[in-house]
C-alpha positions as CSV (number, residue, x, y, z in Angstrom):
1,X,102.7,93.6,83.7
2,X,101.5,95.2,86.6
3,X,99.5,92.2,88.4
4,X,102.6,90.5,87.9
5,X,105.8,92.7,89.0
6,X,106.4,91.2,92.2
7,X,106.9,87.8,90.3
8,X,108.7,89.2,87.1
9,X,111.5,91.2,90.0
10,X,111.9,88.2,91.1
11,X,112.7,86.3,88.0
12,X,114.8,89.6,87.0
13,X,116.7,88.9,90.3
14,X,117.2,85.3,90.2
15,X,118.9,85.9,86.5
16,X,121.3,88.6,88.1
17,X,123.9,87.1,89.4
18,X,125.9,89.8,90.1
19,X,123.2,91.9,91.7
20,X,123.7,95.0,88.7
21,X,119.8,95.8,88.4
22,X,120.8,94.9,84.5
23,X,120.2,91.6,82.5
24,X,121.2,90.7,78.3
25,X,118.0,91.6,76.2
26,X,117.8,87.8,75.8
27,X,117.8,87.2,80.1
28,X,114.9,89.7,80.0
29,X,112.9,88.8,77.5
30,X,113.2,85.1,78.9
31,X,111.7,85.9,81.9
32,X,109.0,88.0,80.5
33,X,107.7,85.3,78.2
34,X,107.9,82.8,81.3
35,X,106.6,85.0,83.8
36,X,103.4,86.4,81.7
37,X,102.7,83.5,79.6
38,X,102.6,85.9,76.6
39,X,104.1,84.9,73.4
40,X,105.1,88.5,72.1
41,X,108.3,89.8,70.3
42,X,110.1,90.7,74.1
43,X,113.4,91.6,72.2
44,X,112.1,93.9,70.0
45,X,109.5,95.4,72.9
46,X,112.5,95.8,75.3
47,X,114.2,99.3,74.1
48,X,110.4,100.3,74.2
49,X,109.6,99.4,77.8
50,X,113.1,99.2,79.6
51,X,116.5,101.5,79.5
52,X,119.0,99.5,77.5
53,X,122.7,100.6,78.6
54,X,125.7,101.1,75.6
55,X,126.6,97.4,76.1
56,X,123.4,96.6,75.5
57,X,121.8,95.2,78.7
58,X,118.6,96.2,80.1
59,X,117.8,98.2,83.0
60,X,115.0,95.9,84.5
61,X,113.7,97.9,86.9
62,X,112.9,100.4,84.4
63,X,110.3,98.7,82.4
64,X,108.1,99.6,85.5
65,X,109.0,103.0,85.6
66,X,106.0,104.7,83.4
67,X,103.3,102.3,85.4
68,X,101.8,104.0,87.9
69,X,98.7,103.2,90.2
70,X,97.6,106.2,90.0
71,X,99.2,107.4,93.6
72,X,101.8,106.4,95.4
73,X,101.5,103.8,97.9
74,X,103.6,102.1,100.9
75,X,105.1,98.3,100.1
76,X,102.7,96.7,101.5
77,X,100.2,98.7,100.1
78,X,101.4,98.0,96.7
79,X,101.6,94.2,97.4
80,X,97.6,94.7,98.2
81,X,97.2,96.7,95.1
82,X,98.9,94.2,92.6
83,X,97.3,90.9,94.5
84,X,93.7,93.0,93.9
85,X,94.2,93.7,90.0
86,X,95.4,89.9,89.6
87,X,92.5,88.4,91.2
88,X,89.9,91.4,90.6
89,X,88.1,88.8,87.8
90,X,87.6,86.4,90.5
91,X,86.7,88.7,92.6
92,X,84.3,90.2,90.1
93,X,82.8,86.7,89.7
94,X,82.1,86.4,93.1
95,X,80.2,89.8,93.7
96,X,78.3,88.9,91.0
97,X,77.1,86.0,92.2
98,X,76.0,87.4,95.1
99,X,74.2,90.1,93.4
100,X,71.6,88.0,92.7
101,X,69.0,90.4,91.4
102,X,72.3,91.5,88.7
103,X,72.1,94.8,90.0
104,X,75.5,95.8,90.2
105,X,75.1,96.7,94.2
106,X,75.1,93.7,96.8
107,X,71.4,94.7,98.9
108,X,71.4,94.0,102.7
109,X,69.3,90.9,101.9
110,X,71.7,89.5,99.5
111,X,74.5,89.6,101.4
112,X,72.2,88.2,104.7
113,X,71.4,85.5,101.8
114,X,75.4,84.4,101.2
115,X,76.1,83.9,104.6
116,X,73.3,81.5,105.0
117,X,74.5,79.6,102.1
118,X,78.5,79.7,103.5
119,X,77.0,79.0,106.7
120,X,74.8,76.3,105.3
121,X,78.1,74.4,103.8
122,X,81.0,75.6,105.8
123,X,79.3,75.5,109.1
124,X,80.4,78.8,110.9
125,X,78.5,80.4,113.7
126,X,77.8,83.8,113.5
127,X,74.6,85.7,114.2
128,X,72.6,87.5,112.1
129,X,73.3,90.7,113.8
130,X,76.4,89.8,113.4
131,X,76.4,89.8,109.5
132,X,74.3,93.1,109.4
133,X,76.8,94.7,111.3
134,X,79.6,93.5,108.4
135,X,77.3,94.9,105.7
136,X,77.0,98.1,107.4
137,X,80.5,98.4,107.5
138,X,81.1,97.6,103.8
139,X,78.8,99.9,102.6
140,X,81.0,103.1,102.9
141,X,78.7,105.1,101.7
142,X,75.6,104.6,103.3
143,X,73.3,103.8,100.6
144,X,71.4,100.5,102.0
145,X,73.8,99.0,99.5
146,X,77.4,97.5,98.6
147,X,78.8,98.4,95.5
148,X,81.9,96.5,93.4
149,X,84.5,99.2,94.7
150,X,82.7,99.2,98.4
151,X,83.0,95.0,98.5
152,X,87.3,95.5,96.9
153,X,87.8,98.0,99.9
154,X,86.9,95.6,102.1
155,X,89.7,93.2,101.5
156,X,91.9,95.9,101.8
157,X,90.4,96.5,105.1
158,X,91.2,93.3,106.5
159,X,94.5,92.7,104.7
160,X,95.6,96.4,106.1
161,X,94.0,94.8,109.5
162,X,95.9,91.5,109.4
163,X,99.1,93.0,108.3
164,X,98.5,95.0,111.5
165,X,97.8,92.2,113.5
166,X,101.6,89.9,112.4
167,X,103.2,93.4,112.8
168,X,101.8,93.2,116.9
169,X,102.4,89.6,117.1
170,X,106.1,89.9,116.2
171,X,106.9,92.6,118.6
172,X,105.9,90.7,121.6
């Protein structure tokens, strides 16, 4: 439910017509099954994951109430968050397949090795002190190496950067 809030607020909000925060049991778990995919008993599940008021509607908001992060984070940063877990698989894919050597760290020389290959197909110029310099970067703590968390910081880096960056542009 997590990976998904953004997308199951807004299929909470487009069912609210009268902008309450509450939907029928039957709205909710609509939009639950349609939004997740998942097949389960929704009616049944929602006095155990939302707040249902004495005429029986649910408090939609409140089936997120006892998900937590871990700590609490700014919009955007929860945006970040959410878009990381739903695509952390992929993401998981892809460092894998850059460890080469199936590790679990991404060495210098492996990293040096991907760029030659999205260079190679994709045809962007940049140097090979260039790329060092990015590995160096992603590898927070030092070791010669990037780890799984190490490589996920680093879109947060740049999405914290380019959020940054629109924030500037809009100003002007």
């Amino acid at each position: 439910m997590i990976s998904r809030k953004s997308d199951l607020i807004n299929a909470f909000q487009l069912q609210d017509c009268n902008k309450s925060g509450k939907l029928s049991v039957s709205q909710w778990a609509s939009s639950m099954e349609n939004v997740l995919g998942l097949n389960l008993p929704w009616r049944f599940l929602s006095s155990h994951l939302g707040t249902i008021d004495k005429d029986g509607n649910i408090d939609y908001m409140s089936c997120f109430d006892d998900m937590h992060i871990q700590k609490p984070v700014q919009e955007v940063q929860s945006a970040l968050i959410e878009t990381l877990y739903r695509y952390r698989p992929d993401l998981q894919i892809i460092f894998n397949v850059i460890d080469s050597d199936h590790s679990g760290l991404i060495s210098m020389e492996e990293f040096q090795s991907m760029w030659n290959l999205f260079n190679s197909h994709y045809n962007i110029c940049i140097d090979n002190s260039q790329v060092d310099e990015l590995a160096r970067r992603m590898d927070l703590n030092k070791d010669g190496s990037i780890d799984f968390n190490e490589f996920l910081k680093a879109f947060y880096v740049v999405h914290k950067l380019d959020h940054l960056n629109k924030s500037d542009t809009k100003n002007m």
